[in-house]
C-alpha positions as CSV (number, residue, x, y, z in Angstrom):
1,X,-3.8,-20.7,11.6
2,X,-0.5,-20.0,10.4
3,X,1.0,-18.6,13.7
4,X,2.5,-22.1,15.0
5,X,4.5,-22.6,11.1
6,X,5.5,-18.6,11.6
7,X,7.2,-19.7,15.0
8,X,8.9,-22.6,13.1
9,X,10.6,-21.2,10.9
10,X,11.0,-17.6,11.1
11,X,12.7,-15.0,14.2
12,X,10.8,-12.3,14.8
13,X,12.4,-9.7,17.5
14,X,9.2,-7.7,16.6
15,X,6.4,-10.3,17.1
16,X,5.0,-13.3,15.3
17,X,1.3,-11.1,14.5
18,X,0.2,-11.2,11.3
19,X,0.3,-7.2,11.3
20,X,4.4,-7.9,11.9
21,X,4.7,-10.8,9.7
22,X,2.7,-10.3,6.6
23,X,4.7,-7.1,5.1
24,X,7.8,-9.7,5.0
25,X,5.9,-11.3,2.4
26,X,5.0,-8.4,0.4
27,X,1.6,-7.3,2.0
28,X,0.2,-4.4,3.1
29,X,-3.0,-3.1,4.5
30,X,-5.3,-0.7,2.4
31,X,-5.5,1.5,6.2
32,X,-3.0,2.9,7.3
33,X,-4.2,2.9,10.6
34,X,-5.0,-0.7,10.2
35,X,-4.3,-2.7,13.8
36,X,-6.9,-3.7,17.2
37,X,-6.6,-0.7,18.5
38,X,-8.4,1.2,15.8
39,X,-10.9,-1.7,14.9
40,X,-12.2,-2.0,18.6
41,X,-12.7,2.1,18.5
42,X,-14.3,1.4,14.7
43,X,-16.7,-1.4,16.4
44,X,-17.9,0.3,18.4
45,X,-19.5,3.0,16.1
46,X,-20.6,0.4,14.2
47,X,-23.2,-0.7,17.0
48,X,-24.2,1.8,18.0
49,X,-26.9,4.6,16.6
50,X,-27.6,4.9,13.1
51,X,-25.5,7.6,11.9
52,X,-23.2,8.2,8.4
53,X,-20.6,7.9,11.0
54,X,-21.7,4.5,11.6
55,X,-22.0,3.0,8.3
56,X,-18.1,4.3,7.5
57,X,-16.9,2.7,10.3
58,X,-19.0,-0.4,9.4
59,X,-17.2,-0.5,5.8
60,X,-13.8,0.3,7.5
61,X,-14.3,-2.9,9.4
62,X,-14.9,-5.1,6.1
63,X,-11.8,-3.6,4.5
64,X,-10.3,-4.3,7.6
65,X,-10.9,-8.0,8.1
66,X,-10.6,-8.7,4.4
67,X,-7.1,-7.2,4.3
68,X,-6.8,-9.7,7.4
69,X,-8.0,-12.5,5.1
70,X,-5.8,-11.8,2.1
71,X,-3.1,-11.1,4.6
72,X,-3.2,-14.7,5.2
73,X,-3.2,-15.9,2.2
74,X,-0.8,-13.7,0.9
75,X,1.8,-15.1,4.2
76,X,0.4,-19.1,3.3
77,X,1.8,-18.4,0.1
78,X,5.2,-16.9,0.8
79,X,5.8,-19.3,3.2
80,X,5.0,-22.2,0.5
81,X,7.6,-20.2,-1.9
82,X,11.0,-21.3,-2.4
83,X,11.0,-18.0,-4.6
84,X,11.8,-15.3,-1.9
85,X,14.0,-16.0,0.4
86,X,14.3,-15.0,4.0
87,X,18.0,-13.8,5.6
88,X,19.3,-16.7,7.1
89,X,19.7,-16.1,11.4
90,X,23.5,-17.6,10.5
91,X,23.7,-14.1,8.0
92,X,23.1,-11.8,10.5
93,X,26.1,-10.2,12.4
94,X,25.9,-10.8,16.5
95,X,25.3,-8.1,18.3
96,X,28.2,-6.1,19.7
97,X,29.7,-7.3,23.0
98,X,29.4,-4.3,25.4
99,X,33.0,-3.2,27.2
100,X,32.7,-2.8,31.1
């Protein structure tokens, strides 16, 4: 579980999921609608009647959670790499003050 490292050493204003994190290091899903949302929907074809609508959903869901798995290793690799660096939190500009 990389999600305690994430917290460590990255800021995230968008999230510390893996679906938020793991484009940082260069990945993305082969889905496009690739998220929880869409697998809960897809799981729940895939138990229920035979059907060709069924099986699709079935092979959606292994794409799915092996994207998820190479996801993770794609992110436990970055984050091992000293080759592509991150925008330091001192780099960014503060936000402006707003006048009253």
């Amino acid at each position: 579980d990389l999600l305690e490292v994430v917290r460590h050493h990255l800021v995230s204003p968008g999230g510390f999921g893996l679906k938020v994190i793991a484009p940082l290091a260069g990945f993305s899903w082969r889905n496009e609608d690739a998220g929880g949302d869409e697998s809960q929907l897809r799981y729940r074809v895939a138990i229920g009647p035979e059907s060709p609508e069924r099986e699709e959903a079935r092979g959606w869901l292994l794409s799915y959670n092996a994207d998820d798995v190479r996801a993770t290793a794609a992110l436990r690799e970055w984050l091992d790499s000293t080759v592509t660096p991150v925008a330091s939190i001192a780099d960014l500009d503060p936000p402006p003050v707003p006048s009253s």
